[in-house]
ZAFIVO-487767 format. One record per residue: x, y, z of N, C-alpha, C in turn; residue in three letters. Coordinates in steps of 0.05 Angstrom, whole numbers. Example, Ala and Ser with C-alpha at 12.3 -4.5 7.8 and 13.67 -1.06 7.14 Angstrom:
// residues 2
+--------+---------+--------+---------+----------+--------+--------+---------+--------+---------+
| n.east | n.north |   n.up | ca.east | ca.north |  ca.up | c.east | c.north |   c.up | residuo |
+--------+---------+--------+---------+----------+--------+--------+---------+--------+---------+
|    264 |    -114 |    156 |     246 |      -90 |    156 |    264 |     -66 |    156 |     Ala |
|    257 |     -45 |    142 |     273 |      -21 |    143 |    258 |       1 |    157 |     Ser |
+--------+---------+--------+---------+----------+--------+--------+---------+--------+---------+
END
This chain:
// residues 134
+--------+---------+--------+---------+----------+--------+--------+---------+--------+---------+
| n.east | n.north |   n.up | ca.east | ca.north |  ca.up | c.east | c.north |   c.up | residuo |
+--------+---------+--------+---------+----------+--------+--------+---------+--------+---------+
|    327 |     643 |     83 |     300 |      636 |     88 |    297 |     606 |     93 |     Unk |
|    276 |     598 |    110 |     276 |      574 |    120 |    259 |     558 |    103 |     Unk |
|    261 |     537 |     89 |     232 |      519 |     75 |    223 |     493 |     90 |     Unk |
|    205 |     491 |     98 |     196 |      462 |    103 |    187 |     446 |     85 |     Unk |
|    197 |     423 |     89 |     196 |      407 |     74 |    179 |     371 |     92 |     Unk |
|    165 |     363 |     82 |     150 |      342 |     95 |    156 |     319 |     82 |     Unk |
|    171 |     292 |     89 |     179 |      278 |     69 |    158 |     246 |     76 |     Unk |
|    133 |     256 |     92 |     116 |      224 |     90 |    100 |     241 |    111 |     Unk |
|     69 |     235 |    102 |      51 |      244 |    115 |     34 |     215 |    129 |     Unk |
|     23 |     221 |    144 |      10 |      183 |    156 |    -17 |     194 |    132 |     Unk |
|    -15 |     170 |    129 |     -39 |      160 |    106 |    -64 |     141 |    115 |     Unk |
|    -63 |     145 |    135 |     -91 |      129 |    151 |   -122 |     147 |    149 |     Unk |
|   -114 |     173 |    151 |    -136 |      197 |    155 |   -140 |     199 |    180 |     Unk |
|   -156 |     223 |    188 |    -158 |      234 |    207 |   -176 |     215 |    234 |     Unk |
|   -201 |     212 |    210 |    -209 |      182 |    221 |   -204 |     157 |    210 |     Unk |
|   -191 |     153 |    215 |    -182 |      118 |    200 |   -195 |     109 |    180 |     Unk |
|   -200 |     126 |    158 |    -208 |      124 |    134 |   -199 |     100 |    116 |     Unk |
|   -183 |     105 |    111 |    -168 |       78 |     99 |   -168 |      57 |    110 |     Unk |
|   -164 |      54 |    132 |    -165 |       32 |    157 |   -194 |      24 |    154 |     Unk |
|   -222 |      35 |    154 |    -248 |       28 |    147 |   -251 |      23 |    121 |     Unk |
|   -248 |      44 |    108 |    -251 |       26 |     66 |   -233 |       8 |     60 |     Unk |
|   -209 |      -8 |     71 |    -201 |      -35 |     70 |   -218 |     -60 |     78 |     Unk |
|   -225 |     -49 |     99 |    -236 |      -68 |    125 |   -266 |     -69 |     98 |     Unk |
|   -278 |     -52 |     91 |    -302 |      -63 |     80 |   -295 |     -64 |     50 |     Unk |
|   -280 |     -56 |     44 |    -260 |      -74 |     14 |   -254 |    -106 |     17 |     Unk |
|   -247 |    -108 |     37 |    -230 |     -139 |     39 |   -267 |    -160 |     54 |     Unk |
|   -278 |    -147 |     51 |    -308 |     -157 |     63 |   -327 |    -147 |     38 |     Unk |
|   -321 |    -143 |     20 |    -335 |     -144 |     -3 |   -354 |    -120 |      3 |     Unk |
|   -363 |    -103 |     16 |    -377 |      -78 |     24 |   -375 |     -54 |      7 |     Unk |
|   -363 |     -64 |     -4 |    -346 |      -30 |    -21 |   -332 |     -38 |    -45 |     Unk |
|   -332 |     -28 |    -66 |    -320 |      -32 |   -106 |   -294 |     -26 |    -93 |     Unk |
|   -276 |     -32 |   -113 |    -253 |      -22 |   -120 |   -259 |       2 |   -131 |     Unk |
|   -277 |      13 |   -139 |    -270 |       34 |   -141 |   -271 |      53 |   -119 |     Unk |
|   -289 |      39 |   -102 |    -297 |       66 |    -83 |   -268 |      69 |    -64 |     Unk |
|   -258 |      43 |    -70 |    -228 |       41 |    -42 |   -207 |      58 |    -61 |     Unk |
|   -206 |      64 |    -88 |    -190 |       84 |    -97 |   -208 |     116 |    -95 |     Unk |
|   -234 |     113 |    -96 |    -243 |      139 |    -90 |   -232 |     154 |    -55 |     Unk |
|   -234 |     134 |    -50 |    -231 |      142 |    -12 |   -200 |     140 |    -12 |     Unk |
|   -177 |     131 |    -35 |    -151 |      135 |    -30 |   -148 |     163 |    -51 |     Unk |
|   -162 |     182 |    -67 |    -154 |      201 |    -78 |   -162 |     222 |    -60 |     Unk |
|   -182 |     216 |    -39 |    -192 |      240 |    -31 |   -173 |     242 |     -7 |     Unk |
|   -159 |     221 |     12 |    -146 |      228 |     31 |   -119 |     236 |     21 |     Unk |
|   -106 |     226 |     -3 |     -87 |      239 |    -21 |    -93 |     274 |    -22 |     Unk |
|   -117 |     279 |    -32 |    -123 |      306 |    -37 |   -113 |     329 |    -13 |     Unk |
|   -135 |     312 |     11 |    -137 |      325 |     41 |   -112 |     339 |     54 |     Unk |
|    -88 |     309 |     53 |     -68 |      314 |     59 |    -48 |     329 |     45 |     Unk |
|    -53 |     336 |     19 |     -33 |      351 |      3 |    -33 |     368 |     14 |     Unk |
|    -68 |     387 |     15 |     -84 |      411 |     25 |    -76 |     421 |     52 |     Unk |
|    -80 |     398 |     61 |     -82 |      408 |    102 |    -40 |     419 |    101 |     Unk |
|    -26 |     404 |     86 |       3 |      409 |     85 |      8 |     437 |     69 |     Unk |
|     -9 |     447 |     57 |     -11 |      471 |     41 |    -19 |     501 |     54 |     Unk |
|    -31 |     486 |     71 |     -47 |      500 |     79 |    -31 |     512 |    103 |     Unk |
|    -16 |     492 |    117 |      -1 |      494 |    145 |     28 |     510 |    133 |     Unk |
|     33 |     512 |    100 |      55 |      528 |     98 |     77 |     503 |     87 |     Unk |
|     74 |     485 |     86 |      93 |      461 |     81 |    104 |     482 |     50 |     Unk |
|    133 |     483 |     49 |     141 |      487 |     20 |    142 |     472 |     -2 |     Unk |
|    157 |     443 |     11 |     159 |      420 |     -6 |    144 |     392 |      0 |     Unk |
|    126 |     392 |     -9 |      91 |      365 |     -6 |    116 |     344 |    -13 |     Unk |
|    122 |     321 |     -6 |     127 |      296 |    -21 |     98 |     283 |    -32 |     Unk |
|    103 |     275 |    -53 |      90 |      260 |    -70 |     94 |     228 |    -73 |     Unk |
|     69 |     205 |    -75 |      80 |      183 |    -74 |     93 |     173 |    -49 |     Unk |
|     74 |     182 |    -31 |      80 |      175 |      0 |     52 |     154 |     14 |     Unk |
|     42 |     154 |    -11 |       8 |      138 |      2 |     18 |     109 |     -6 |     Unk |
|      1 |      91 |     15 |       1 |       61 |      8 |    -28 |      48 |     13 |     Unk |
|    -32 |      34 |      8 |     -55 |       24 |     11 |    -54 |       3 |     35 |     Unk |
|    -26 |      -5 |     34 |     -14 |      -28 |     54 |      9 |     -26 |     65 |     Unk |
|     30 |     -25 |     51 |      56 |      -22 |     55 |     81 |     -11 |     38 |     Unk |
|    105 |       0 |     38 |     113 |       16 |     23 |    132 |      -9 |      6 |     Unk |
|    133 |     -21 |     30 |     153 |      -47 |     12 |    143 |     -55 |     -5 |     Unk |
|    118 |     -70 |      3 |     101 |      -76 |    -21 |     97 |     -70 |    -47 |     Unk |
|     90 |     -40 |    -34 |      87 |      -21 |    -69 |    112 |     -28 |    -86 |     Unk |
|    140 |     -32 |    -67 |     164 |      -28 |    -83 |    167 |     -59 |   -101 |     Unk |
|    158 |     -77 |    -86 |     160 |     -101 |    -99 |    140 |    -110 |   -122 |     Unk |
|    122 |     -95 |   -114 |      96 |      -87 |   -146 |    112 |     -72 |   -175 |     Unk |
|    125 |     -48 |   -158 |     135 |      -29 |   -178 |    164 |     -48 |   -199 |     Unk |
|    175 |     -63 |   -176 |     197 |      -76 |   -194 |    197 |     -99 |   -209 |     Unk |
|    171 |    -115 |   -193 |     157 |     -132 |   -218 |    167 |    -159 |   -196 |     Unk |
|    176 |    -161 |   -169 |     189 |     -173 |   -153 |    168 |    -198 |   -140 |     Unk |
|    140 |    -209 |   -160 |     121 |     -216 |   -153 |    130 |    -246 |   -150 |     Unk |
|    129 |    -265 |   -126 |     141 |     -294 |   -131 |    116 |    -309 |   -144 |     Unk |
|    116 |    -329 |   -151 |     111 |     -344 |   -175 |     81 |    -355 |   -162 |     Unk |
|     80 |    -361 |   -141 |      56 |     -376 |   -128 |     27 |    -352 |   -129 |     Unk |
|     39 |    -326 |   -129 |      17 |     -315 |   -131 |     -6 |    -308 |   -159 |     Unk |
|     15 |    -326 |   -182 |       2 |     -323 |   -208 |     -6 |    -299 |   -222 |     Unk |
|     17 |    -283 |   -217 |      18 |     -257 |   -228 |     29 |    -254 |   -263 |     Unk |
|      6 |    -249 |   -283 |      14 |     -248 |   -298 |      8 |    -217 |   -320 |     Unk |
|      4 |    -200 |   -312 |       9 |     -178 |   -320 |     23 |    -156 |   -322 |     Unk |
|     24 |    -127 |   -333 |      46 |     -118 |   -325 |     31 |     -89 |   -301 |     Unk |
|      6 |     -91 |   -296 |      -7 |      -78 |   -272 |     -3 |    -101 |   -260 |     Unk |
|    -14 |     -91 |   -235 |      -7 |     -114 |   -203 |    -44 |    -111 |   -192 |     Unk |
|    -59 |    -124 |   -201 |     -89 |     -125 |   -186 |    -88 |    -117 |   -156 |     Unk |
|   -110 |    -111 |   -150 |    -114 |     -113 |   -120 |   -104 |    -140 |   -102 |     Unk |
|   -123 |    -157 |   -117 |    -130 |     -189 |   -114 |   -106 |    -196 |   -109 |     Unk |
|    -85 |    -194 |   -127 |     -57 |     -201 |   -126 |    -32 |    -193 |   -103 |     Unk |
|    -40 |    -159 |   -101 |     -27 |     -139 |    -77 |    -33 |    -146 |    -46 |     Unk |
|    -65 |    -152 |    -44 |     -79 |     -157 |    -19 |    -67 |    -192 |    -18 |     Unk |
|    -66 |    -208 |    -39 |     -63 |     -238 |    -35 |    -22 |    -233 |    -20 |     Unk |
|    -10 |    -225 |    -29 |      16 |     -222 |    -17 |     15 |    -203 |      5 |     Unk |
|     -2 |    -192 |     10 |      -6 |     -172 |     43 |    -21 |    -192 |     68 |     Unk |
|    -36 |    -208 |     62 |     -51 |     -214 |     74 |    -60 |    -238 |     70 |     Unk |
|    -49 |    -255 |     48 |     -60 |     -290 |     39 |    -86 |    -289 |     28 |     Unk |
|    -94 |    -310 |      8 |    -108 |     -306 |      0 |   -124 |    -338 |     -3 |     Unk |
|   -148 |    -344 |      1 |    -154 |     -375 |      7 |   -185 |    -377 |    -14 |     Unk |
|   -180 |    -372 |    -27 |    -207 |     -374 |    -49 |   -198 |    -392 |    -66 |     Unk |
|   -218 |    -410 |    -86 |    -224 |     -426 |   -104 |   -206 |    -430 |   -128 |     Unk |
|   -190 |    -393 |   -136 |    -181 |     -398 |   -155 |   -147 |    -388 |   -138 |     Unk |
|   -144 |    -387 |   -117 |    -116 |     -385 |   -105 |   -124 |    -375 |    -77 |     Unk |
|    -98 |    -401 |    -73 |     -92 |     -410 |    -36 |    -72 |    -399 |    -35 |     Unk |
|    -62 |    -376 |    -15 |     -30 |     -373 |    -17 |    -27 |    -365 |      5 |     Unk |
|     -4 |    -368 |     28 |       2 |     -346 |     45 |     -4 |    -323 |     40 |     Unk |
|      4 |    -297 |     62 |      20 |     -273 |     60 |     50 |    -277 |     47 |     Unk |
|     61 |    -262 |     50 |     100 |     -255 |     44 |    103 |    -250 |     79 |     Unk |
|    125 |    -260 |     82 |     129 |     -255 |    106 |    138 |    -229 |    128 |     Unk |
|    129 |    -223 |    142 |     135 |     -197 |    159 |    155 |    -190 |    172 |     Unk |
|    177 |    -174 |    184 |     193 |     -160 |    197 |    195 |    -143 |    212 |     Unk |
|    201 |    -136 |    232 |     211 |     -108 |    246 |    230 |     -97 |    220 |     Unk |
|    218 |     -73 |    226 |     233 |      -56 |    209 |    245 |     -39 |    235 |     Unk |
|    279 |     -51 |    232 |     303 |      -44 |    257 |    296 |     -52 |    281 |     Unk |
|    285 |     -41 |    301 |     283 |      -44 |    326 |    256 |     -33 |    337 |     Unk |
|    235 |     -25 |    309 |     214 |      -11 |    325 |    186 |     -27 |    327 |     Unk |
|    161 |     -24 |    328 |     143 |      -36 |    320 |    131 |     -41 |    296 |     Unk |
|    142 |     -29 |    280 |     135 |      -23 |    245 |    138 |     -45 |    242 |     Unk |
|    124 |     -67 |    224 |     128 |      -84 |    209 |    119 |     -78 |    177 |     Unk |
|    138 |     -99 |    170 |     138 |      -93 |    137 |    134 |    -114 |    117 |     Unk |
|    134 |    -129 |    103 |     123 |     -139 |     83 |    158 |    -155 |     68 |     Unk |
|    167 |    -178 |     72 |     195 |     -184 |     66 |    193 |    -194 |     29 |     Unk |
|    207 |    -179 |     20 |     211 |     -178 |    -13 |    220 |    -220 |    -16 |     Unk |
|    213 |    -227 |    -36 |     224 |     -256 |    -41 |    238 |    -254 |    -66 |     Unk |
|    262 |    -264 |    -72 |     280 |     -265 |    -97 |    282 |    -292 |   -106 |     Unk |
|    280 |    -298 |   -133 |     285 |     -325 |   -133 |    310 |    -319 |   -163 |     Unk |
|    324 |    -345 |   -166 |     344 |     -343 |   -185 |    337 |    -330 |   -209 |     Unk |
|    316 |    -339 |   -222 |     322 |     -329 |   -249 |    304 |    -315 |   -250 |     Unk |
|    292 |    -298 |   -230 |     267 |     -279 |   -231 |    283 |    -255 |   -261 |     Unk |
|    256 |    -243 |   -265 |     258 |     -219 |   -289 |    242 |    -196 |   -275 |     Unk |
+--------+---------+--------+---------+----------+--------+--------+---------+--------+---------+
END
């Protein structure tokens, strides 16, 4: 017997859902909460619409808000020093300031720098290591 299996669903939504509750997240338009409400419900959608179509095996932990690298450099704690990260959650403030720079009162910082990821148009978000990181 044959199983399908789906190992990354696009996480934008059908209408650019995410792509609009950033856009009025990063414009002050919308809570943090509502930009995690509008990331559980397209989480939901897509489990469903994949359930629905017969998918056997859903991957899980395929959503980003930004980028996957990113998440990974949140998850490992891989935060460089200028962005004044001092917790063991990763804020928005902090995630969006390394995606995208951040130029407010209480921190000026670049982005992290971008890449082709191989040879395609994807770009990605470049991890920074320093010597005696933890």
């Amino acid at each position: 017997m044959i199983k399908i299996n789906c190992i990354g669903y696009p996480r934008i939504g059908p209408k650019r859902e995410l792509k609009n509750a950033l856009e009025k997240y990063w414009k002050s338009e919308i809570s943090e909460s509502d930009l995690l409400k509008c990331a559980t419900e397209l989480k939901k959608n897509n489990w469903q619409t994949q359930k629905d179509n017969g998918v056997d095996y859903i991957c899980s932990n395929d959503f980003s808000f930004y980028d996957q690298v990113l998440d990974t450099i949140c998850l490992v704690g891989s935060i460089p020093e200028r962005y004044k990260h001092k917790d063991d959650k990763v804020s928005f403030k902090t995630y969006f300031a390394m995606a995208r720079g951040s130029q407010t009162k209480d921190l000026d910082v670049p982005a992290l720098e971008m890449t082709k990821w191989f040879d395609t148009n994807y770009h990605y978000l470049v991890p920074e290591f320093s010597k005696n990181q933890k």
